[in-house]
N, C-alpha and C positions, 0 to 999 in steps of 0.2 A: 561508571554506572554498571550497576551487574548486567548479567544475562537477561534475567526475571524482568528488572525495571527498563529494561531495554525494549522487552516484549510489550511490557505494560502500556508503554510510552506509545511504541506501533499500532496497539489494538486501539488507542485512542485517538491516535492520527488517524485511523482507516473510521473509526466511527464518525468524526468531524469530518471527513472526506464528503458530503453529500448538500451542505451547505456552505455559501458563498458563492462569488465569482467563478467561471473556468479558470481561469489563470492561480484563484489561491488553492481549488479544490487538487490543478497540477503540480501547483506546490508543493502540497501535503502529500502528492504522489512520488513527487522525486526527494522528498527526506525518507519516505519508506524505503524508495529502492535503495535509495545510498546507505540505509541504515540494516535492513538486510545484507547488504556485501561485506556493508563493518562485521556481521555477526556470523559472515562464512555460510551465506545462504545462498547460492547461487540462482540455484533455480525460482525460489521464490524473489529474489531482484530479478530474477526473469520477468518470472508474470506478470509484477507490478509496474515492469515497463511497459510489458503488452498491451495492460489497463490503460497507462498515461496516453500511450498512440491510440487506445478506443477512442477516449474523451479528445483528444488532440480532433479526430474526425470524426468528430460529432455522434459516436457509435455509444448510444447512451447505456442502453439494453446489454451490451459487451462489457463498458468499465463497470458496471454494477456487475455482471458475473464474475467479472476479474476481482472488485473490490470483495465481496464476498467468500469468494475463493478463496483468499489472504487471508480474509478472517477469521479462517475456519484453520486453515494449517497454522498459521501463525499462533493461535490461540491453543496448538498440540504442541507447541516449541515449550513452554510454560512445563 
């Protein structure tokens, strides 16, 4: 998968990220971060772990900054 469809993929993972379960919303967080480190992002699999530990404890108002955050730089990787 290129670069481009790799992003594509992510912004659509972080936009399905707000519906579902915690456990599949955590899901959709740890294929972002693993998939950021695939694409030599570090800091951004930074943040998006930081989000997962938001949502992990309960810090809702946090993973929505985090998710959001993401979606704004990730969406400058394009």
């Amino acid at each position: 998968m290129t670069d481009t469809a790799s992003i594509e993929v992510l912004l659509a993972t972080l936009n399905s990220a707000d519906v579902g379960s915690l456990d599949a919303i955590a899901e959709k967080m740890e294929q972002v971060r693993t998939e950021l480190e695939s694409l030599d992002q570090p800091e951004l699999a930074g943040a998006a772990g930081e989000a997962l530990v938001a949502l992990r404890r309960g810090d809702v108002a946090e993973f929505r900054r985090g998710r959001a955050f993401l979606q704004s730089k990730i969406g400058h990787l394009r």
